[in-house]
Residue frames as qw, qx, qy, qz and C-alpha x, y, z in Angstrom:
[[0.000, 0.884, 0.467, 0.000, 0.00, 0.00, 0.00],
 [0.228, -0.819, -0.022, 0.526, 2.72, 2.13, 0.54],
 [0.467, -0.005, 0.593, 0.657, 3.98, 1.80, -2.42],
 [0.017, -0.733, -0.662, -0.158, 1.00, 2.94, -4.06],
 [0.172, -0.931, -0.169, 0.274, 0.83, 6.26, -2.02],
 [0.387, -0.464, 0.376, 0.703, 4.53, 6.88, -3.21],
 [0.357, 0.223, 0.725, 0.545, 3.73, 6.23, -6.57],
 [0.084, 0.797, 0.589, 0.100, 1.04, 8.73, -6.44],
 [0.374, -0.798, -0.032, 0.471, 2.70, 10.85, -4.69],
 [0.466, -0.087, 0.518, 0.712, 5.64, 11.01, -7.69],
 [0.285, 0.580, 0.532, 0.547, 3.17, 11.39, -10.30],
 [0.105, -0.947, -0.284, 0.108, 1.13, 14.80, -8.35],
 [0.534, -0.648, 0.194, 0.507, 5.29, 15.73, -7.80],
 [0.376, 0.200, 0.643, 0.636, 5.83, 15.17, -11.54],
 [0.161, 0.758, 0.464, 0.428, 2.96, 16.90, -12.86],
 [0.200, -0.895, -0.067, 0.393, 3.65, 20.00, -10.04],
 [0.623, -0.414, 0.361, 0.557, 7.06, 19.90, -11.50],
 [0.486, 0.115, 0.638, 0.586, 6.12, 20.26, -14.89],
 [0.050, -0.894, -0.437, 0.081, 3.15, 22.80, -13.88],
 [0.267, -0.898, 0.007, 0.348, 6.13, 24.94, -12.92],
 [0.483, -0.065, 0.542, 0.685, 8.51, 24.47, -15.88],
 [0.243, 0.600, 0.634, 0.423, 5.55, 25.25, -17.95],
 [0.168, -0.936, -0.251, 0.181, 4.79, 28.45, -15.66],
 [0.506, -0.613, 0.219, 0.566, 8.24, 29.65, -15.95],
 [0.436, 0.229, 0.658, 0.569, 8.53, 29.11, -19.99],
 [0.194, 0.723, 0.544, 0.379, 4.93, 30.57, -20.36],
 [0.152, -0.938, -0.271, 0.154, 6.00, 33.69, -18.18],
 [0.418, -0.517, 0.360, 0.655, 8.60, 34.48, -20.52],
 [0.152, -0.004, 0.722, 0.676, 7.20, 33.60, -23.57],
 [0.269, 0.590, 0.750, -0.127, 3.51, 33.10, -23.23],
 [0.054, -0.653, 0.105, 0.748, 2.90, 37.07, -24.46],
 [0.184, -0.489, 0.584, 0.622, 4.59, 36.65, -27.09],
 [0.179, 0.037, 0.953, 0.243, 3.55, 33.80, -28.48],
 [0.380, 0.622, 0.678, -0.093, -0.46, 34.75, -28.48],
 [0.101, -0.726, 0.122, 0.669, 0.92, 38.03, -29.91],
 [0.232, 0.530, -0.600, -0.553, 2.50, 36.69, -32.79],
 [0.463, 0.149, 0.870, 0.084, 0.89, 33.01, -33.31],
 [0.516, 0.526, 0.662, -0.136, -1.36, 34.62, -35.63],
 [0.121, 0.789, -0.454, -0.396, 1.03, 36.25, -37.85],
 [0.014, -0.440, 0.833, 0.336, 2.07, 32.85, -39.10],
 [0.550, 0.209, 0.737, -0.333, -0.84, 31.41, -39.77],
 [0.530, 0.633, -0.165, -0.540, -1.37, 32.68, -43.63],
 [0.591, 0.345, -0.703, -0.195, 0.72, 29.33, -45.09],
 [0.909, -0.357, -0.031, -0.213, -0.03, 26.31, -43.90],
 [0.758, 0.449, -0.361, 0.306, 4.02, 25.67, -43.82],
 [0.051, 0.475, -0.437, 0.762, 4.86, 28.53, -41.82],
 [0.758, -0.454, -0.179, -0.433, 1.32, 27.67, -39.85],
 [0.964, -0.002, -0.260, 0.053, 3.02, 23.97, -39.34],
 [0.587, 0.507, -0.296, 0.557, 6.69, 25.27, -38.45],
 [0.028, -0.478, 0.302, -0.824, 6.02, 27.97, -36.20],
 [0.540, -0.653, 0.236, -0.475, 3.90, 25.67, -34.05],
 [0.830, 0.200, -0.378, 0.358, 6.47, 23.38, -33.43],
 [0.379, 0.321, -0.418, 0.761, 8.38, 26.05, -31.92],
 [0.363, -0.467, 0.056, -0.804, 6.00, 27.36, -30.24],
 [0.924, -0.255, -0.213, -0.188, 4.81, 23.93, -28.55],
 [0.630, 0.437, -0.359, 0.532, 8.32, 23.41, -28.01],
 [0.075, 0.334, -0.169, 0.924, 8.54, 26.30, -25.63],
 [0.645, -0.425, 0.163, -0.613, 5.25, 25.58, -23.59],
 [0.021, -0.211, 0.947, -0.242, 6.50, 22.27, -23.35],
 [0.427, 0.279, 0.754, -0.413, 2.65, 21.05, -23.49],
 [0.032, -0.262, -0.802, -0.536, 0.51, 20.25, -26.80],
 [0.163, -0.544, -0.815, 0.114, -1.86, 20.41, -24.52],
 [0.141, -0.674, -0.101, 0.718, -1.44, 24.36, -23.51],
 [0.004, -0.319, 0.300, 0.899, -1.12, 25.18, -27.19],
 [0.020, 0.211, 0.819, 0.533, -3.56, 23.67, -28.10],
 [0.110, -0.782, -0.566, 0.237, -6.27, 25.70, -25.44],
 [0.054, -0.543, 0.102, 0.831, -4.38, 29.11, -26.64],
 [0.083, -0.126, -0.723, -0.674, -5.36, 27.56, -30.68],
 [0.122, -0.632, -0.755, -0.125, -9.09, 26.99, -29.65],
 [0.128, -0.637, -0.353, 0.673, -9.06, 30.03, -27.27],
 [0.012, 0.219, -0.455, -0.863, -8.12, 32.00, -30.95],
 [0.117, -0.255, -0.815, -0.507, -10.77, 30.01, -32.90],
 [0.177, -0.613, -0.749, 0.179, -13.59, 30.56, -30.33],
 [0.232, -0.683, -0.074, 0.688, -13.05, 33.92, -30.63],
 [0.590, 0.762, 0.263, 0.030, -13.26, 34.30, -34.49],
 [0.132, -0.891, 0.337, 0.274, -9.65, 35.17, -34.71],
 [0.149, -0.390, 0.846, 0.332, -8.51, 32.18, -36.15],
 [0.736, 0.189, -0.079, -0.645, -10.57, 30.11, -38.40],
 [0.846, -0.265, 0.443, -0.137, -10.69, 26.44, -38.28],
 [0.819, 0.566, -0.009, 0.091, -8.87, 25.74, -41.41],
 [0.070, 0.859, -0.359, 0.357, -6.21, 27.91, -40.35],
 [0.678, -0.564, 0.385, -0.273, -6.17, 26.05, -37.46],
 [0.992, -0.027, 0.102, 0.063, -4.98, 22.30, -38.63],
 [0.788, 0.376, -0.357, 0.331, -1.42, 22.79, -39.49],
 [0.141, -0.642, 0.455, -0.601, -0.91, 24.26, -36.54],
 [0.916, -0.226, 0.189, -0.273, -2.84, 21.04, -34.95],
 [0.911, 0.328, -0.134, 0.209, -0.34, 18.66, -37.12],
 [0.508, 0.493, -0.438, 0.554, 2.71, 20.46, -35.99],
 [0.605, -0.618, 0.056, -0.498, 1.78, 20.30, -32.29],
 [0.963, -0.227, 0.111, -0.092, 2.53, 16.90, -31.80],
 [0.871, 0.236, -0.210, 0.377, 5.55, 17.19, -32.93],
 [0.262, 0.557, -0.480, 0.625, 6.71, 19.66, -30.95],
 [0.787, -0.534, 0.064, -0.301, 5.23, 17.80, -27.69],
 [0.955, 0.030, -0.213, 0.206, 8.01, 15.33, -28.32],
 [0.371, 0.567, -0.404, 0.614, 11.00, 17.66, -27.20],
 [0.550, -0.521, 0.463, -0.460, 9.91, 17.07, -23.86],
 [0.981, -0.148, 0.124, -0.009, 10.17, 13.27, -24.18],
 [0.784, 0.382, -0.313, 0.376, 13.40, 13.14, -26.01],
 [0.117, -0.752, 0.297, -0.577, 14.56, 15.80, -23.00],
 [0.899, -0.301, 0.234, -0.214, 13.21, 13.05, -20.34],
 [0.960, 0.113, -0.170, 0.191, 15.38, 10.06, -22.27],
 [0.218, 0.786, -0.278, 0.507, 18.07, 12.47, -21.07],
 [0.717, -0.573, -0.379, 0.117, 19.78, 11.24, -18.10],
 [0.170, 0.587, -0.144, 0.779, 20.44, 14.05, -15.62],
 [0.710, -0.654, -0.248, 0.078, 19.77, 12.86, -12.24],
 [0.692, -0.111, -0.172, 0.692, 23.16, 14.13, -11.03],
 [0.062, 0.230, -0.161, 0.958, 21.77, 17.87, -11.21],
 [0.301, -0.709, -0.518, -0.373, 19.07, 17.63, -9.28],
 [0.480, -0.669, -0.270, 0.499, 20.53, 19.00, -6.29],
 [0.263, -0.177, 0.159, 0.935, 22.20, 21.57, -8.69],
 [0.078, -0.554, -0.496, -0.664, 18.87, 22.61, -10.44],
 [0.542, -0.676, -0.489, 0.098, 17.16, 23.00, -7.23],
 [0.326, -0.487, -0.288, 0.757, 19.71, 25.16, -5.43],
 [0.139, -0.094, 0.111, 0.980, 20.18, 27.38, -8.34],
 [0.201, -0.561, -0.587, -0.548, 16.61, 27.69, -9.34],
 [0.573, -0.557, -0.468, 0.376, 16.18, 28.62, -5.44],
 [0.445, -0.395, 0.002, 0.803, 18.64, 31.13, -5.76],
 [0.059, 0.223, 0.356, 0.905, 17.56, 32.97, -8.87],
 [0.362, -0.617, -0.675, -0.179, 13.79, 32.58, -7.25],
 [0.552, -0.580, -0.305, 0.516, 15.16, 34.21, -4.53],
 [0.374, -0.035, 0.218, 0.901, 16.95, 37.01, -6.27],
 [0.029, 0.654, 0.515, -0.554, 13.03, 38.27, -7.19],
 [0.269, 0.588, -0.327, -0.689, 13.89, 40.41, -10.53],
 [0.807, 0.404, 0.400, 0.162, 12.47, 39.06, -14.00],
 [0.866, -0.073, -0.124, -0.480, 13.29, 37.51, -15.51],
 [0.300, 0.203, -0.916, 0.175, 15.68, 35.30, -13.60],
 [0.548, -0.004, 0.677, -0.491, 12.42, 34.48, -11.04],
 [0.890, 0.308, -0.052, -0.331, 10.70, 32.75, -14.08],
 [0.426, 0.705, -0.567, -0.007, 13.91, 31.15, -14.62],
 [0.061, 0.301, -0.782, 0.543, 14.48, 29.93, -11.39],
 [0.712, 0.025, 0.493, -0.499, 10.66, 28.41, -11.25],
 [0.658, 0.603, -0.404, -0.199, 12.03, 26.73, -14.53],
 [0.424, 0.512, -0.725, 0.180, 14.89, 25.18, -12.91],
 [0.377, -0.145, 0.797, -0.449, 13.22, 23.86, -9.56],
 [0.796, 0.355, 0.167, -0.461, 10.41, 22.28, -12.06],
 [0.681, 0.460, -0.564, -0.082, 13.23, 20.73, -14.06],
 [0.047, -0.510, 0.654, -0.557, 14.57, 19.44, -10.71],
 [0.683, 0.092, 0.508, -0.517, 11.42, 18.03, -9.48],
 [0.845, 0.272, -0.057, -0.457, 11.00, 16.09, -12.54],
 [0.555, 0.371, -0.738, 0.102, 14.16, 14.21, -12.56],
 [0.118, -0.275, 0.844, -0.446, 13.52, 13.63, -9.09],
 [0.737, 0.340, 0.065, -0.580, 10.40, 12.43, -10.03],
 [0.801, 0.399, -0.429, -0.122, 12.12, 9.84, -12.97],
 [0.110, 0.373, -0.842, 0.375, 14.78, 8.91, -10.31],
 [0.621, -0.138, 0.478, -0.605, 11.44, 7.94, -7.92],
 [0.888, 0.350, -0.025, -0.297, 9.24, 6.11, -10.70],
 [0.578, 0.476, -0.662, -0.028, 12.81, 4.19, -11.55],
 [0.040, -0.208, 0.864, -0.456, 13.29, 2.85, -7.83],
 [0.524, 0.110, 0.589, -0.606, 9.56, 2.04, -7.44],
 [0.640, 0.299, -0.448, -0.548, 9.08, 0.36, -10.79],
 [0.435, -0.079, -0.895, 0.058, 10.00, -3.56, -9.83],
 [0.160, 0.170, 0.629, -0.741, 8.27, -2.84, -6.20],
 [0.583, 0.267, 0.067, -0.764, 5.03, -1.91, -8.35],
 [0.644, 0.280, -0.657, -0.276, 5.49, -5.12, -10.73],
 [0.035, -0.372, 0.666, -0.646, 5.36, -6.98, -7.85],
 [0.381, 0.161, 0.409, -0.813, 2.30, -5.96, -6.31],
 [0.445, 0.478, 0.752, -0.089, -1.30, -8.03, -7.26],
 [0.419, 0.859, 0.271, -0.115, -2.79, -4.82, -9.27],
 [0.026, 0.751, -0.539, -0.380, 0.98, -3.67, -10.74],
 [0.408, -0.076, 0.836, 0.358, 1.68, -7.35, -11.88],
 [0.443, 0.606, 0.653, -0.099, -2.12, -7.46, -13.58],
 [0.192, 0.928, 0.067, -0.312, -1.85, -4.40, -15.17],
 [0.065, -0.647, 0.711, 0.267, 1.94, -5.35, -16.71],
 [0.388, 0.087, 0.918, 0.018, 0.58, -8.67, -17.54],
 [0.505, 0.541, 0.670, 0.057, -1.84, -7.26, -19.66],
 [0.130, 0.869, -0.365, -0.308, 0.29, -4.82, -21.35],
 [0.311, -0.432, 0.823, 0.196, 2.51, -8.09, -21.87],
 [0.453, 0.234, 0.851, -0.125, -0.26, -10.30, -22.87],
 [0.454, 0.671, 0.549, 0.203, -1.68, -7.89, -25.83],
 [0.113, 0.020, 0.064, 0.991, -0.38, -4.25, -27.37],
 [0.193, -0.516, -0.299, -0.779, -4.02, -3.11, -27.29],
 [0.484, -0.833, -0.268, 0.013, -4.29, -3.17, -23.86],
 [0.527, -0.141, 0.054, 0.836, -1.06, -1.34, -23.71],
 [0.153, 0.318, 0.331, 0.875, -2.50, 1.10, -25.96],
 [0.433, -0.652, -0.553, -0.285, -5.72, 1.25, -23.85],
 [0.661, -0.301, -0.311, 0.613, -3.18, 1.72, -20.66],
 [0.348, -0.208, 0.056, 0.913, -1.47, 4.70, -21.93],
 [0.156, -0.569, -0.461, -0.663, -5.01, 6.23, -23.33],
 [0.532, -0.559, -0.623, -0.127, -6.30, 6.16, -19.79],
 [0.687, -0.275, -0.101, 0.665, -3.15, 6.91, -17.98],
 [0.166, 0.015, 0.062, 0.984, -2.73, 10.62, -19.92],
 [0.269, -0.501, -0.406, -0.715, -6.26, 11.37, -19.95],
 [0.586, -0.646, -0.460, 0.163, -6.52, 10.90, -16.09],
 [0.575, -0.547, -0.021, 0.608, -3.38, 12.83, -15.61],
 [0.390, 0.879, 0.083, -0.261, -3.63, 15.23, -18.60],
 [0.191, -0.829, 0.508, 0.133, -0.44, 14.78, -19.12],
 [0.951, 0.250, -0.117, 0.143, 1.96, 12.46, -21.85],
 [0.264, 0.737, -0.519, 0.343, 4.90, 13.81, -20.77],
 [0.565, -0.272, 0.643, -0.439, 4.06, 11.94, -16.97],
 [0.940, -0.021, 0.190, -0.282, 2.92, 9.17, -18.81],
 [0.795, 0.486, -0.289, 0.219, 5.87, 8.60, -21.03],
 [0.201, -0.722, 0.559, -0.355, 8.19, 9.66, -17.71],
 [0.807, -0.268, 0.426, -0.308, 6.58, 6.62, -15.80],
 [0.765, 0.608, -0.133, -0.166, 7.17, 4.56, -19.38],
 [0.611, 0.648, -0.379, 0.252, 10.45, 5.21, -19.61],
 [0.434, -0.681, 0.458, -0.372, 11.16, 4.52, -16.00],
 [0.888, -0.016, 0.389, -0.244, 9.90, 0.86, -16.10],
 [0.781, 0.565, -0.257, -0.072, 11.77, 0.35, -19.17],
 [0.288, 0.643, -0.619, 0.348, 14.90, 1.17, -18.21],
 [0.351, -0.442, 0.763, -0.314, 14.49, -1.52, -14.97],
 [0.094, 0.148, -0.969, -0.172, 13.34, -3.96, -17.58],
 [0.173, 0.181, 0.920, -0.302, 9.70, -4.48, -16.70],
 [0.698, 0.419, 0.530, -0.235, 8.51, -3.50, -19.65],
 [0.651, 0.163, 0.524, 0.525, 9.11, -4.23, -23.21],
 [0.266, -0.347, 0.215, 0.873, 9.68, -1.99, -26.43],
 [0.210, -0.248, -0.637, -0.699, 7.01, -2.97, -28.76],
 [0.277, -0.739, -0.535, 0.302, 4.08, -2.81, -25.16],
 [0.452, -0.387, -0.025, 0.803, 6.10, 0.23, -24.56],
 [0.054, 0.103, -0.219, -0.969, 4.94, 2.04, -27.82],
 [0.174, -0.491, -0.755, -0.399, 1.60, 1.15, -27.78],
 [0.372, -0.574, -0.419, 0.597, 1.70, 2.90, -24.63],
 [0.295, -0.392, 0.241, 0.837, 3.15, 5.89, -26.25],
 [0.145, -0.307, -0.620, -0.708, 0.23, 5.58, -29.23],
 [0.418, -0.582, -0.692, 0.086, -2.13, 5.76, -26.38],
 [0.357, -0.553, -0.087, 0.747, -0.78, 8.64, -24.78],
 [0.004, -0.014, -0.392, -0.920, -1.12, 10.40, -28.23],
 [0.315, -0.520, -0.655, -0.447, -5.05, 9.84, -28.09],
 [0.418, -0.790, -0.446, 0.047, -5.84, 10.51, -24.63],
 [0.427, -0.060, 0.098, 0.897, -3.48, 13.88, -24.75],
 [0.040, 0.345, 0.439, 0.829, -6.12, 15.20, -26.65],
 [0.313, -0.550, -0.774, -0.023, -8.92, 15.38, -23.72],
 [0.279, -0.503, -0.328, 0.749, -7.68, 18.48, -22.33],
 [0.036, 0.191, -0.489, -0.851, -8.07, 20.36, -25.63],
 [0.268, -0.373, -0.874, -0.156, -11.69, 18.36, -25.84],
 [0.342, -0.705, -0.554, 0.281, -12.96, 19.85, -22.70],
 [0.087, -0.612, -0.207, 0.758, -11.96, 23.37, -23.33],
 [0.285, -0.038, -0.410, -0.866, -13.86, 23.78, -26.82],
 [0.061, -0.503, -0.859, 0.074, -17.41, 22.68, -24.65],
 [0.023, -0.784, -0.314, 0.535, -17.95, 26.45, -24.27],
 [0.241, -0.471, 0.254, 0.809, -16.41, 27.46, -27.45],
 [0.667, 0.443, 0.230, -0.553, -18.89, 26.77, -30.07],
 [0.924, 0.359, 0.128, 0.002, -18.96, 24.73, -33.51],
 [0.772, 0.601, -0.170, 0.117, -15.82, 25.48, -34.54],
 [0.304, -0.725, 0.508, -0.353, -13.90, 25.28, -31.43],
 [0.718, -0.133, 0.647, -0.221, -15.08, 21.86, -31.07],
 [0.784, 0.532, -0.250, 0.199, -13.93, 20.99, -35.22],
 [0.259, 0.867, -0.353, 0.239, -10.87, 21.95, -33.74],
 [0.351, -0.403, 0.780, -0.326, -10.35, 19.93, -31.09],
 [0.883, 0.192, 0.362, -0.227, -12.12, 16.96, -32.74],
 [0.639, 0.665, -0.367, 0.119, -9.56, 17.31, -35.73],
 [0.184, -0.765, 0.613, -0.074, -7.09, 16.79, -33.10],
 [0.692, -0.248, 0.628, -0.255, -8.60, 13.83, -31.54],
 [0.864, 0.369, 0.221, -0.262, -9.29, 12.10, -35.43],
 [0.534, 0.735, -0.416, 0.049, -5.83, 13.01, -36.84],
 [0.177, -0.435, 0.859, -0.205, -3.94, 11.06, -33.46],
 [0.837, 0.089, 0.473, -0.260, -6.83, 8.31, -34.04],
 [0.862, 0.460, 0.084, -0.197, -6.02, 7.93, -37.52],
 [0.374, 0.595, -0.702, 0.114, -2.34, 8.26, -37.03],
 [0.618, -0.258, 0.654, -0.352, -2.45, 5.51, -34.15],
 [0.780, 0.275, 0.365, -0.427, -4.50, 3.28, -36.45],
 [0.714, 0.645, -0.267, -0.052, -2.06, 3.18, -39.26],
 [0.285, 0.585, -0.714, 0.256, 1.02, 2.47, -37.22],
 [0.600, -0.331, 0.596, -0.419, -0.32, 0.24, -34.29],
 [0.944, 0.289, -0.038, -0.153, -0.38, -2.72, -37.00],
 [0.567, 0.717, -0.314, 0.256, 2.86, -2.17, -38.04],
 [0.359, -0.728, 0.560, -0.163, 4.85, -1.86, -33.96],
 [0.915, -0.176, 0.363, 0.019, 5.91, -5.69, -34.51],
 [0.750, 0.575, 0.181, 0.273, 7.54, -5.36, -37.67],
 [0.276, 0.831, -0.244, 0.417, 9.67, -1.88, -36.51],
 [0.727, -0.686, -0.011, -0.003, 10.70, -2.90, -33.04],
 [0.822, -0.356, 0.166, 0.412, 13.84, -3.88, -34.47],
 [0.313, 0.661, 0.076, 0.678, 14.51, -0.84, -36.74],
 [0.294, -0.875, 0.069, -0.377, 13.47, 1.45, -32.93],
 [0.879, -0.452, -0.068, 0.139, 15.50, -1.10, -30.82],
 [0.802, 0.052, 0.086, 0.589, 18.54, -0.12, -33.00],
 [0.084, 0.907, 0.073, 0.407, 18.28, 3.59, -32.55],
 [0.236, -0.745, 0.386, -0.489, 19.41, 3.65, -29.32],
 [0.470, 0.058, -0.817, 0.329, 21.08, 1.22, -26.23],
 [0.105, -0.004, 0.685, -0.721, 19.15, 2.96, -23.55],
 [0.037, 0.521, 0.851, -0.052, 15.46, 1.65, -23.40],
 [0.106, 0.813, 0.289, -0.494, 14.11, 5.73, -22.46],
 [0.090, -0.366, 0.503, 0.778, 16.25, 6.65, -25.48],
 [0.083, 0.123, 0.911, 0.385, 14.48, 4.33, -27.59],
 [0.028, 0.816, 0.577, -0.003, 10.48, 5.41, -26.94],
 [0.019, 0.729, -0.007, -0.684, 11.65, 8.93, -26.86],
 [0.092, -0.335, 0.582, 0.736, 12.81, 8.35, -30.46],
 [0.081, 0.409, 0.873, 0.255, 9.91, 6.27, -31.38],
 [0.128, 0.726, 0.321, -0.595, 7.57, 9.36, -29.96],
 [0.128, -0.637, 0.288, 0.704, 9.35, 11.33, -32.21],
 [0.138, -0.174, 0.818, 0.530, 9.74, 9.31, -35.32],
 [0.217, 0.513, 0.809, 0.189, 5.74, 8.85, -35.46],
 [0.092, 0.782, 0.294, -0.541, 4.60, 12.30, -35.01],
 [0.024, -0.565, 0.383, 0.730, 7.03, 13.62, -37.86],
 [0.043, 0.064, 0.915, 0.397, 5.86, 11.04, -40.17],
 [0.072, 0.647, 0.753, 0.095, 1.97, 11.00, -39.72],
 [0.090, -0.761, -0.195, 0.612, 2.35, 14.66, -38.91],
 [0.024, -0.436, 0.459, 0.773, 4.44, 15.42, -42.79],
 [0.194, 0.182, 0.900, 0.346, 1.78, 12.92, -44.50],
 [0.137, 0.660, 0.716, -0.182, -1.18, 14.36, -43.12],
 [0.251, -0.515, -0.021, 0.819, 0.16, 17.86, -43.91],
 [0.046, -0.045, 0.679, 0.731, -0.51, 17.76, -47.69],
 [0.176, -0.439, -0.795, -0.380, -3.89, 16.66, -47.42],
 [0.019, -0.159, -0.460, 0.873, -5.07, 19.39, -44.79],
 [0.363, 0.094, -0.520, -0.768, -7.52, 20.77, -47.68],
 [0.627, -0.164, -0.662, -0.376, -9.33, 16.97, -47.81],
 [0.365, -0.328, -0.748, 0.446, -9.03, 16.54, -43.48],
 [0.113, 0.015, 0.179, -0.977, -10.73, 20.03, -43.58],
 [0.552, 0.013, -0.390, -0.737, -13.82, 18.69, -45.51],
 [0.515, 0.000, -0.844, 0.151, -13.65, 15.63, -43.62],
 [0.190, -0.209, -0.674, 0.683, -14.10, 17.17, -40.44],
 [0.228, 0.135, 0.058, -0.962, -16.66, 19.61, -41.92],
 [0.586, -0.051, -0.583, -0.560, -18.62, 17.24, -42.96],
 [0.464, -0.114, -0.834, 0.274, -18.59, 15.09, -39.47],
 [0.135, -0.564, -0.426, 0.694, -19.34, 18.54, -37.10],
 [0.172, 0.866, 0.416, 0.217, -21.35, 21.07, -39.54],
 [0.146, -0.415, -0.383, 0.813, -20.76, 24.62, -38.80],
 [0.316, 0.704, 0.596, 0.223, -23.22, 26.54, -40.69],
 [0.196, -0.941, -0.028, 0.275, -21.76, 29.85, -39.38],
 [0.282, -0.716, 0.489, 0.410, -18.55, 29.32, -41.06],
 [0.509, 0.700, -0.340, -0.367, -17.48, 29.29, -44.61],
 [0.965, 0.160, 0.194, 0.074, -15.96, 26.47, -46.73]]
């Protein structure tokens, strides 16, 4: 049981942690970003590019994607506009996983002081900085936790079950890691945990990314729930999300047997390896889907109406 409480504990510690990276990032950049996001919206290239970076920089798909709806709900942006910006999201969610595969326990006592210290210091914008660097802190301590408490959990009656059927089929894997980020809003926390377990061996690489295709669907719930107030074309927008990770999922979740050993050989460390896989699907379903924006526009417009809003 105690185990359990720890484990819970991590994740709330994880997600604080990452509450406050994000806080620190968005109180340097945030501004900006709603400032000028809609300056690059006129090509669907630039659209596609610029949110990369921009995800990137909140560190959360999820956050840019409530600043994209917040635009659309608001007749500032128009749902059409909207999708490459949707498509290039996901890929810039991944710079936080590949960041994770990153091993950097050895500064957590050094993030921590100095983030402390600049926090202390009180002048932006080294305080945003310094809530940056105790949030980067927490999260390795965090990955350090979830690594010591991974066999302990595998163990346990409901940790074995739950690994056993991750083991026993990829589509309860995939089902796992749907549930898992849509409780905790959060894929970065799910892929943390992920990549925790790997690396002590208790679970595989090809479970592992179904996990990690899961986590791309149930990502999208935050971005779900904040176009309920935003009207028809708030909610295209966030439905486009949810259909383009369904339909990239769907095409590659056949296929995870067949690449295991193409992802296995990317990397020697296990967190390396799903960080790269993260990566390697987004860019792909993300450059395929890009071309056909045009025919996923009509697609959705035909699924959610808007009668208010132009073809």
């Amino acid at each position: 049981m105690m185990i359990l409480i720890l484990f819970v504990l991590l994740i709330v510690l994880f997600l604080k942690g990452m509450s406050m990276l994000r806080k620190g990032l968005i109180s340097l950049t945030f501004e900006k970003i709603e400032k000028r996001l809609l300056f690059f919206t006129d090509h669907p290239v630039k659209a596609f590019l610029v949110s990369i970076i921009f995800t990137g920089i909140l560190q959360s798909s999820s956050a840019f994607m409530v600043i994209v709806i917040g635009f659309v709900s608001v007749g500032a942006l128009s749902f059409k506009r909207s999708i490459p910006l949707i498509l290039g999201t996901n890929i810039g969610s991944t710079f936080t996983t590949e960041f994770l595969a990153v091993k950097l326990e050895f500064l957590i006592f050094a993030l921590l002081a100095a983030g402390a210290a600049l926090f202390i210091a009180g002048k932006s914008p080294f305080r945003q900085v310094g809530v940056s660097m105790i949030g980067l802190g927490v999260i390795f301590f965090c990955i350090s936790g979830f690594s010591r408490l991974a066999v302990p959990l595998s163990q346990l009656d409901s940790g074995a079950y739950i690994v056993q059927l991750a083991e026993d089929s990829s589509l309860y894997a995939l089902f796992i890691g749907t549930v898992l980020t849509a409780m905790i809003h959060s894929s970065s926390a799910c892929v943390g945990i992920l990549m925790s377990f790997m690396d002590q061996g208790v679970v595989g690489l090809t479970e592992a990314m179904s996990v990690v295709l899961g986590s791309n669907i149930g990502t999208c719930i935050t971005a779900v729930m904040a176009s309920f107030k935003g009207g028809a074309a708030a909610r295209q927008t966030a439905y486009a999300h949810v259909l383009f990770n369904v339909i990239g999922v769907a095409a590659v979740y056949p296929l995870l047997s067949s690449i295991t050993g193409f992802i296995s050989g990317l990397s020697e460390s296990p967190a390396q390896q799903i960080a790269h896989f993260s990566l390697l699907f987004n860019v792909v379903t993300s450059l395929l889907f890009l071309p056909l924006s045009n025919l996923f526009h009509s697609l959705i417009m035909f699924l959610i109406p808007n009668k208010n809003q132009a073809r």
